[in-house]
C-alpha positions, 0 to 999 in steps of 0.5 A: 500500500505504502508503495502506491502510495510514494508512486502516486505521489499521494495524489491517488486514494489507493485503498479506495481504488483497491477496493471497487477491484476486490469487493466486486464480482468480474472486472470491467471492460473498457471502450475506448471511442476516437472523434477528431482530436477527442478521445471518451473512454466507458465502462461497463462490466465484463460479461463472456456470455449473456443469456437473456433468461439469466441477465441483470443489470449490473449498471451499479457496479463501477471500477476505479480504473488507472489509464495512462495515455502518450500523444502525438504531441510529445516527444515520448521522453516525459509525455506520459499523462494519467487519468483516472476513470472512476464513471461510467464514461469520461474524458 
């Protein structure tokens, strides 16, 4: 935990993070959308097989997801950004 914490300078409320991980059943699939220079990412859980007899909503379950991203505009030595999806859809 500690060792998060000195990576993320402190800026990143690691137990917090932790916990959408390890108290939800699954794991989240991530969708990444490009328009022009704008970039959404969403969430929504991961499901391999839907049948319909068997489906429920899961719209509550909502991970703290860490992205790190590079763009064109830099020169790939320190252009490293970070961005934390902790909604259902952002950026």
């Amino acid at each position: 935990y500690d060792c998060f914490l000195q990576i993320t300078n402190g800026t990143l409320d690691v137990k917090k993070l932790m916990k959408t991980w390890i108290l939800q059943k699954g794991f989240p699939l991530v969708t990444v959308v490009r328009k022009g220079k704008f970039i959404s990412v969403q969430q929504e859980k991961f499901f391999y097989r839907v049948e319909p007899e068997n489906w429920t909503s899961d719209a509550s379950y909502l991970w703290h997801i860490p992205l790190t991203y590079i763009t064109s505009n830099c020169n790939f030595t320190h252009c490293t950004n970070a961005y934390l999806l902790d909604q259902k859809s952002g950026m």
